[in-house]
C-alpha positions as CSV (number, residue, x, y, z in Angstrom):
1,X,22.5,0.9,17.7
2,X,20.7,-1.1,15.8
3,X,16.6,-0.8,15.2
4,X,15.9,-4.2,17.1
5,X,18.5,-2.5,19.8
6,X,16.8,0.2,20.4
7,X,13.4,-1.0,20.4
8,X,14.9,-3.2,23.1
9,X,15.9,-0.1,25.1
10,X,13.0,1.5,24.7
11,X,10.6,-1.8,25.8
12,X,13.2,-1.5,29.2
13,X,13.0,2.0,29.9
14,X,8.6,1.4,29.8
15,X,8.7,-1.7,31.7
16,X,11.2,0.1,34.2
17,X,8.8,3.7,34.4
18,X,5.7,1.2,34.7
19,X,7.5,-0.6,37.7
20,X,7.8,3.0,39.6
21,X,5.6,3.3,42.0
22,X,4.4,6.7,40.7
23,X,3.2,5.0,38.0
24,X,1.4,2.0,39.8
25,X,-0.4,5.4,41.4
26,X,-1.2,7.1,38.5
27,X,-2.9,3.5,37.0
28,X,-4.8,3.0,40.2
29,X,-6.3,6.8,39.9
30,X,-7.4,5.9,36.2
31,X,-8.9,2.5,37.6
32,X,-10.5,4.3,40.3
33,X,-12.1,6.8,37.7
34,X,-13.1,4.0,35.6
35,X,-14.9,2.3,38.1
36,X,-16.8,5.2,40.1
37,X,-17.8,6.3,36.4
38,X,-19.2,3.4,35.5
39,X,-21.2,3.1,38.9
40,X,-22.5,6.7,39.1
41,X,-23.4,9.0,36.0
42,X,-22.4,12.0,37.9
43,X,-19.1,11.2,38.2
44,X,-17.1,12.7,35.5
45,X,-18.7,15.7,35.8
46,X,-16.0,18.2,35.8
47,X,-16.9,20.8,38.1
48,X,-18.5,17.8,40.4
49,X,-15.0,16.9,40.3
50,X,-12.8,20.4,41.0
51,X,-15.5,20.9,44.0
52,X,-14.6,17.7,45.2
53,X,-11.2,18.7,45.5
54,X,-12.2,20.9,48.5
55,X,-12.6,18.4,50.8
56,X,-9.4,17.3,50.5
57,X,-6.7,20.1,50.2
58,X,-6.3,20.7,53.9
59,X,-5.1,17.1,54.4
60,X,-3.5,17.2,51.4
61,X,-1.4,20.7,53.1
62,X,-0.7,18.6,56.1
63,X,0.8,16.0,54.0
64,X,3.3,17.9,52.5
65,X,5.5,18.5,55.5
66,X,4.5,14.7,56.6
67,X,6.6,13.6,53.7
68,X,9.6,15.1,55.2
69,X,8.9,14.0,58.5
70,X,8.7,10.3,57.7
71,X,11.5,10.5,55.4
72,X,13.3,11.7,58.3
73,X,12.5,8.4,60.0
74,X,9.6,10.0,62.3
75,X,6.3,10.4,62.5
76,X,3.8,13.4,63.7
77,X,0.4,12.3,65.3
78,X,-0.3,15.7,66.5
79,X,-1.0,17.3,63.1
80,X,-5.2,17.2,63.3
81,X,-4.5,18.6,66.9
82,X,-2.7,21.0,65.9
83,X,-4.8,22.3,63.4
84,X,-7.6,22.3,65.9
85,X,-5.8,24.3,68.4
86,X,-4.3,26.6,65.7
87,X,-7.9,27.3,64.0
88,X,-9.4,27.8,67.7
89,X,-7.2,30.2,69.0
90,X,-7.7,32.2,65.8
91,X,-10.9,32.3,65.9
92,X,-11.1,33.1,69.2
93,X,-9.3,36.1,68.6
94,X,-11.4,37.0,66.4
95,X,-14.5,36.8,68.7
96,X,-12.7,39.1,70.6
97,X,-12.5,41.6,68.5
98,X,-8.8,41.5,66.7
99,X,-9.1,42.1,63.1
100,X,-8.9,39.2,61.2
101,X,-6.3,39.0,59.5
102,X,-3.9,39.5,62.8
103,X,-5.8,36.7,64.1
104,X,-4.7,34.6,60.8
105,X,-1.2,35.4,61.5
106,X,-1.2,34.2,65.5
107,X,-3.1,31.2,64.8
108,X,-0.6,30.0,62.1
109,X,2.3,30.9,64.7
110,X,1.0,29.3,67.1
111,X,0.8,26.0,65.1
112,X,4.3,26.6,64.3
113,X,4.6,26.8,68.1
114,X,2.9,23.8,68.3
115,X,6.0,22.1,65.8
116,X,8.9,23.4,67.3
117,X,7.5,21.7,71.0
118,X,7.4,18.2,68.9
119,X,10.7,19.7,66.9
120,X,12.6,20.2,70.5
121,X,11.2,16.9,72.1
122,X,12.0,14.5,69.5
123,X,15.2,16.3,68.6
124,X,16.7,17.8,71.5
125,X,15.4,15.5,74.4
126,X,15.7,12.4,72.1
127,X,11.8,11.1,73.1
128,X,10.6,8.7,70.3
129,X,8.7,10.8,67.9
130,X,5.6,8.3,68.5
131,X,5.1,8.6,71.9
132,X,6.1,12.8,71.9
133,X,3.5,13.6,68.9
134,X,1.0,11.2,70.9
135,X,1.7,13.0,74.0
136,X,1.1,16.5,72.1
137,X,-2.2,15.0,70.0
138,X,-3.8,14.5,73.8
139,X,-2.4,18.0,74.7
140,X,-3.3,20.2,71.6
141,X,-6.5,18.7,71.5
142,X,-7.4,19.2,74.8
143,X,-6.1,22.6,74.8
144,X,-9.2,23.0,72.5
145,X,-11.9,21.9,74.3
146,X,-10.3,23.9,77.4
147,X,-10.7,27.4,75.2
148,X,-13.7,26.3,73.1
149,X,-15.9,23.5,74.9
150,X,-19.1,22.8,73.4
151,X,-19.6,26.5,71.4
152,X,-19.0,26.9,67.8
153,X,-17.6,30.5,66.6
154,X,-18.7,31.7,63.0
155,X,-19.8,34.7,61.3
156,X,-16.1,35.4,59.9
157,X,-15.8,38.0,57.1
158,X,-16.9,37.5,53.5
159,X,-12.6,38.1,52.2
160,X,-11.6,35.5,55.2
161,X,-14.3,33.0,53.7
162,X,-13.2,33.7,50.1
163,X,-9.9,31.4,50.2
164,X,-12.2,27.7,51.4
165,X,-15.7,28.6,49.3
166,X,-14.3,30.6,46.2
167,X,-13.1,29.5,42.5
168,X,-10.2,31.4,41.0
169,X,-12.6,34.4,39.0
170,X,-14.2,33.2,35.8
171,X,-13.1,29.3,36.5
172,X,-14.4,27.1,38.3
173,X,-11.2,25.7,40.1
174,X,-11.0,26.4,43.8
175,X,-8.6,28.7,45.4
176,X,-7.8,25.8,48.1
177,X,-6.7,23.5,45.2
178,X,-4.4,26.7,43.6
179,X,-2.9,27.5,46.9
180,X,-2.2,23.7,47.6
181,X,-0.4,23.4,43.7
182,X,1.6,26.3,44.4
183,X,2.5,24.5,47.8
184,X,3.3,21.1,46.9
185,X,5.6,22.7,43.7
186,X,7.5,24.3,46.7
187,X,7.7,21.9,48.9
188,X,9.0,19.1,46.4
189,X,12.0,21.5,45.3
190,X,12.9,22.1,48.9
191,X,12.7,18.1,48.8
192,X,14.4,17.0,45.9
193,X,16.3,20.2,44.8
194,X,18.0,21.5,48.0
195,X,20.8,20.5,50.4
196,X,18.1,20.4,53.1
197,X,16.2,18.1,51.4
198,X,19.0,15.5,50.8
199,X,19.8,16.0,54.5
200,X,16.6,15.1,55.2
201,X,16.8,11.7,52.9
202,X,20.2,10.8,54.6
203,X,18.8,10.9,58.4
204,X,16.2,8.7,57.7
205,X,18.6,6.2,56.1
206,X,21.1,6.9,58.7
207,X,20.3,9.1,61.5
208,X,23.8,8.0,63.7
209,X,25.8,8.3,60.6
210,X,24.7,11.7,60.0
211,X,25.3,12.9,63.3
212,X,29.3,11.4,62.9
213,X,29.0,13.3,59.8
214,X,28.4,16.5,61.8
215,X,25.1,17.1,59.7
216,X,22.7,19.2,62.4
217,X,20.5,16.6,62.8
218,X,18.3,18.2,65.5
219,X,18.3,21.1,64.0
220,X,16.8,19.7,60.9
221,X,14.0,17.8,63.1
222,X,13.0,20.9,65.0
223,X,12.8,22.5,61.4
224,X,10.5,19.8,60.2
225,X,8.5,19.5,62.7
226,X,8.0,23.5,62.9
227,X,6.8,23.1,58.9
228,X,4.7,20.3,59.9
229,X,3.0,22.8,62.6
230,X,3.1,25.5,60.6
231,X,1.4,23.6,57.6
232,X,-1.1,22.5,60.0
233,X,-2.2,25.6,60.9
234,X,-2.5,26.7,57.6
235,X,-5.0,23.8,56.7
236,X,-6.9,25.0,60.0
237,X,-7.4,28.6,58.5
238,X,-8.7,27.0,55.1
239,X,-10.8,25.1,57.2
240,X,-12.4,26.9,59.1
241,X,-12.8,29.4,55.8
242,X,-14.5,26.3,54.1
243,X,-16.9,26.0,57.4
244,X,-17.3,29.3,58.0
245,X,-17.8,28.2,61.6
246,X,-15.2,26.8,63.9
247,X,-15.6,23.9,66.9
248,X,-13.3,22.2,69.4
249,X,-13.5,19.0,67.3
250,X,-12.7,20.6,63.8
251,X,-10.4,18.2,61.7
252,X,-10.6,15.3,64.4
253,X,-9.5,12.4,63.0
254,X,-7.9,13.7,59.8
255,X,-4.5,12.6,60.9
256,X,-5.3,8.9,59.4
257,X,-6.1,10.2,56.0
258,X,-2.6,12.1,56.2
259,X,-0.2,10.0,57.0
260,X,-2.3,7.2,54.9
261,X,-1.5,9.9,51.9
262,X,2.0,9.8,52.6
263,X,2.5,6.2,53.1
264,X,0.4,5.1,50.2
265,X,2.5,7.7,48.0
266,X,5.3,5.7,48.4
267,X,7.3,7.1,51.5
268,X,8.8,4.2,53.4
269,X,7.1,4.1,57.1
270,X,10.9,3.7,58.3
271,X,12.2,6.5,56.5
272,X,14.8,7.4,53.9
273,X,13.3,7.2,50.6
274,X,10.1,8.4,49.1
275,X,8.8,11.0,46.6
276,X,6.6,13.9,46.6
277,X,4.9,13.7,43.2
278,X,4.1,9.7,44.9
279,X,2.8,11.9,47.9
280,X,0.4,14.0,45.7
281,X,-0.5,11.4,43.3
282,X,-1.8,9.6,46.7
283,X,-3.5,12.0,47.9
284,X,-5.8,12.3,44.5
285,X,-6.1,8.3,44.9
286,X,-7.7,8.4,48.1
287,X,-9.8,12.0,46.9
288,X,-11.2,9.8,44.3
289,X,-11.9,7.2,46.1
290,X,-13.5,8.9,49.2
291,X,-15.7,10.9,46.1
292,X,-16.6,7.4,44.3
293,X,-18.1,5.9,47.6
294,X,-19.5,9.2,48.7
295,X,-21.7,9.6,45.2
296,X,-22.7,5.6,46.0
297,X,-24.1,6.7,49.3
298,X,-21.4,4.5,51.4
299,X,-21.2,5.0,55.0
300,X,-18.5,7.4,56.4
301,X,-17.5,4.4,59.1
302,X,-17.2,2.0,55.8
303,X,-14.7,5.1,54.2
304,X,-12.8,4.6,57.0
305,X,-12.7,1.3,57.2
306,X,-11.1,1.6,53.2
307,X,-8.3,4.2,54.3
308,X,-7.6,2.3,56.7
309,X,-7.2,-1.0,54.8
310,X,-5.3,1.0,52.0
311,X,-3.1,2.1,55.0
312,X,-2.3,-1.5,56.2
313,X,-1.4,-2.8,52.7
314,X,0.8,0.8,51.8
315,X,2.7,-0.2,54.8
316,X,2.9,-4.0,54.4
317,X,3.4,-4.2,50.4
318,X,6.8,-3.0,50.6
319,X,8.0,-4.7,53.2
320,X,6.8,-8.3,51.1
321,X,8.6,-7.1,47.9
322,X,12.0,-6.2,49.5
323,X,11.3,-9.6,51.6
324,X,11.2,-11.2,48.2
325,X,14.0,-9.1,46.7
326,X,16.4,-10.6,49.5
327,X,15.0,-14.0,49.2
328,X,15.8,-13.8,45.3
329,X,19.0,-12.3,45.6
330,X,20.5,-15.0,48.4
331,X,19.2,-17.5,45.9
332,X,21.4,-16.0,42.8
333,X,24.0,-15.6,45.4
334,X,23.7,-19.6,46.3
335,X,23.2,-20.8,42.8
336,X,26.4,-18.9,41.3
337,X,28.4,-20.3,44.8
């Protein structure tokens, strides 16, 4: 090839790796910076920026099984329930006198619980996964104010508190941000590197296909669904480490930021396509963001408002550019007729 040729090729393969959405999120994060630097000094303080990190990660857990969920062609509202109910009934446990680390293990068992209920009635009874995981949001949530009411449990041990206050020794990155790495590198083999993981890509494209295929659809819901739970639970015991206290109410609300995450990482709301390096790329977006307005002293209500603006375009953007990609392509089609 000759040197014009493949400076050609290369000015493609750019333009084509700048057109990925991945990229588009990895430009946004450096705007983002750029901006929240300019406006506050304290910014780009490193440590101000690992700690912020902390106040993220357990959404960030829960939005690792969301991918698949969503890319299956479903969604799970019950996920800040969940975590609720999971965390409670741990802590409980606790109060009554099991030794803590038992506790742990029931309380993320019991979110798994929590999953295989929206696993069996999405997958086996065929509900819509919107109104089942609304059903269960109402029911795991109210199963915490049943056990906890109005009281708060704390005074958890020093090793529990370790894994949601600490930094990895002589560092000062947290252990919630390590544990969620090691999680996301996981979870985006079993996504893009496994059989599972294609299966879970081909339902959301075509769920009745698959099932003349013979793939196990329901079996692969129920599966999601119990790593969405089980997830969930997990980010309710690095929670409540982080708190070092535990109410009824913990981590209302944080399903928005979740599936926002998800969404805004690229993962088509309808299912069948998405990434998770979009996923966690997203989920730093909407850290940096949160951090940028937080350091300007802007109202939690007007953070929420933001999420949920960046939720409304994440789902409508796409659905404009493959509006346009059609529209362009029946015009070539009618111009070469």
């Amino acid at each position: 090839m000759r040197p014009a040729g493949r400076l050609e090729a290369r000015r493609i393969n750019l333009s084509s790796l700048v057109a990925t959405w991945e990229a588009q999120l990895v430009i946004l994060i450096v705007v983002a910076m750029a901006i929240s630097s300019y406006l506050s000094p304290h910014f780009l303080d490193v440590e101000n920026l690992l700690n912020t990190t902390s106040n993220f990660m357990e959404k960030g857990i829960m939005a690792l099984p969301m991918a698949f969920v969503i890319i299956s062609g479903s969604i799970d509202l019950s996920v800040a329930s969940n975590l609720g109910m999971s965390a409670i009934i741990m802590a409980s446990l606790f109060k009554a006198g099991m030794p803590m680390g038992l506790a742990v293990l029931i309380g993320l068992a019991v979110g798994a619980l929590g999953g295989i209920v929206n696993g069996l009635l999405i997958g086996k009874a065929r509900l819509p996964a919107l109104v089942a995981t609304l059903g269960t949001y109402a029911l795991y949530r109210g199963i915490s104010f049943s056990i906890l009411g109005d009281q708060t449990i704390k005074a958890f041990p020093e090793s529990f508190e370790y894994l949601g206050q600490d930094t990895v020794p002589g560092t000062p990155v947290p252990v919630q941000l390590v544990l969620f790495v090691v999680l996301a590198v996981i979870f985006g083999l079993l996504l893009h590197r496994t059989s599972f993981g294609r299966y879970v890509y081909a339902i959301g494209q075509n769920e009745t296909a698959c099932r003349f295929s013979g793939v196990a659809v329901d079996r692969i819901k129920v599966v999601v669904f119990t790593l969405s739970g089980l997830m969930a639970a997990l980010a309710g015991v690095v929670l409540a480490s982080r708190f070092g206290s535990v109410r009824a109410d913990i981590g209302l609300g944080f399903e928005l930021d979740v599936i926002t995450a998800v969404v805004l990482g690229g993962v088509d709301i309808a299912g069948g396509s998405g990434s998770m390096i979009g996923v966690v790329l997203a989920l730093f977006l909407l850290g940096i963001v949160r951090f940028g307005m937080s350091l300007l002293n802007i109202r939690g209500q007007v953070q929420a408002i933001v999420v949920g603006i960046l939720l409304v375009l994440a789902i409508l953007l796409p659905q404009l550019v493959r509006r346009l990609q059609r529209r362009r392509a029946a015009l070539s089609a009618a111009g070469q007729g």
